[in-house]
N, C-alpha and C positions, 0 to 999 in steps of 0.2 A: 284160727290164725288168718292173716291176712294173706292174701296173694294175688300179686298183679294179673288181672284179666278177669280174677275170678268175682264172684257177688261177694260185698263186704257182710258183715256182721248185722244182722238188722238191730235195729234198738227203738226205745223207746224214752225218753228221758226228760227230765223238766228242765225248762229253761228260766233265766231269769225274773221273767212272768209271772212262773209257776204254770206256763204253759206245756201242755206233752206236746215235743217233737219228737218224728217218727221217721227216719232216713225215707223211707215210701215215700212219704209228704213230700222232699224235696228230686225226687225222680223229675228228670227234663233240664235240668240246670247241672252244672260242676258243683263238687261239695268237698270246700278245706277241712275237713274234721281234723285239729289236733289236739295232743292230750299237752294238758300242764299238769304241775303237784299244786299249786297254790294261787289262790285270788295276792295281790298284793306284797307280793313279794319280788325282791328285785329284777330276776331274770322273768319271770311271766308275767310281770310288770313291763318289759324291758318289748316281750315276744309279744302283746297284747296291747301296745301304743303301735309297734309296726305294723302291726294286721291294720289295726287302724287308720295309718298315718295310707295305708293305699287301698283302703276301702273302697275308691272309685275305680283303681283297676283293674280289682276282684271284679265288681261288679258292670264294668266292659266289657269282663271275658263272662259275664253270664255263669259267675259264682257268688255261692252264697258261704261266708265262713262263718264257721263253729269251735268253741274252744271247749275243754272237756277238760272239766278235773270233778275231784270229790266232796268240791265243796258246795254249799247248801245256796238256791237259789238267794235267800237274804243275803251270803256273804255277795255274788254277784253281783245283786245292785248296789251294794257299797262299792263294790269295784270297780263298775262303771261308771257309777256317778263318779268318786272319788278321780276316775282320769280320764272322765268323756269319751269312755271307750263307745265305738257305733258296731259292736261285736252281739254275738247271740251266745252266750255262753251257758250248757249244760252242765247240772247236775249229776255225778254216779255214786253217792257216797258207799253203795256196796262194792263199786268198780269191777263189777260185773260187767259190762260194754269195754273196760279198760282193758280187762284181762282177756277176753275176746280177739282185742285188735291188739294183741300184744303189748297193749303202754302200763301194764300191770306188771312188776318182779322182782328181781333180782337187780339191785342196780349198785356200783361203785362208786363215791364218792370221797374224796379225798383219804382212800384207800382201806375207807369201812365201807361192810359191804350192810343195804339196808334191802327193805320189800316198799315199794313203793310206786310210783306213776312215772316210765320211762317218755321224756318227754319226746314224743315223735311226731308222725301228722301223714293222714291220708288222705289221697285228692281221687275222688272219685266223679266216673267219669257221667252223662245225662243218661245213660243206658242203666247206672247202677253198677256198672263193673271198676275195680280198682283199678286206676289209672298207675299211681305212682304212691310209692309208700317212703316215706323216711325214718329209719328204722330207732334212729336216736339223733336228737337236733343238739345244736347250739341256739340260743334265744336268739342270740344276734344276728341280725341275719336272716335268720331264715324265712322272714314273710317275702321279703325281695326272691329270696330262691325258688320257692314255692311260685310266687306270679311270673316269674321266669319260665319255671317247668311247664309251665298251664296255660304259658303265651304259645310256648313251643308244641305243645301238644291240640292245642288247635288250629295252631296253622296246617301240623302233618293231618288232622281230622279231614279241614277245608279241601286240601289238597288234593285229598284222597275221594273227595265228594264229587 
């Protein structure tokens, strides 16, 4: 499981490429890891134009984001081409890395309950330690929130430096 301060989950995972990324790999920089259920569908459609649409002030604050679902590097590059997404998005189709970081389970939805990808997101800090975890999102929204938390958490870094 996840837990603020502690080392996340390491992984290993292909990205749209069909390249392996390896959380190590990205050690020294901020790292948005969050999980979606689906390439192209409305709300992770919705949650993956916003990652996008502030892609430059991720990449201000000296992060690199990542989206994570189960689906297979090909569906990705349809789904970045299809909406010029500028995202890196990983492959779990065992969702193994999912259920690690807890976006793997038990989820409710219009009052059936299913097993599935709890859409969340982890912002890990250049040290490798989990900065802030969001335990279950709304699409909307939440990439503004996310660059909010990670404005604010480098300022108290600086501060502190």
């Amino acid at each position: 499981m996840v837990e603020v301060g502690a080392a996340p989950p390491a992984f290993h995972l292909e990205n749209q490429r069909d390249e392996r990324v390896s959380l190590d790999s990205l050690r020294g920089q901020w790292v948005v890891l969050y999980f979606y259920p689906r390439d192209d569908t409305p709300g992770c459609t919705k949650e993956a134009c916003e990652f996008t649409a502030g892609i430059e002030r991720f990449r201000g604050l000296d992060a690199v984001v990542l989206g994570c679902s189960p689906d297979s590097p090909a569906a990705h590059r349809k789904f970045i081409e299809k909406h010029s997404l500028d995202l890196t998005l990983l492959s779990d189709p065992t969702h193994e890395t999912m259920e690690r970081y807890g976006a793997w389970g038990e989820k409710v939805l219009y009052g059936r309950k299913s097993v599935g990808v709890i859409r969340s997101t982890v912002l890990i800090d250049p040290e490798g330690r989990v900065a802030h975890h969001w335990k279950k999102v709304r699409a909307a929204g939440h990439a503004d929130h996310v660059a909010r938390r990670l404005a604010d958490l480098r300022a108290a870094r600086d501060e502190g430096s």
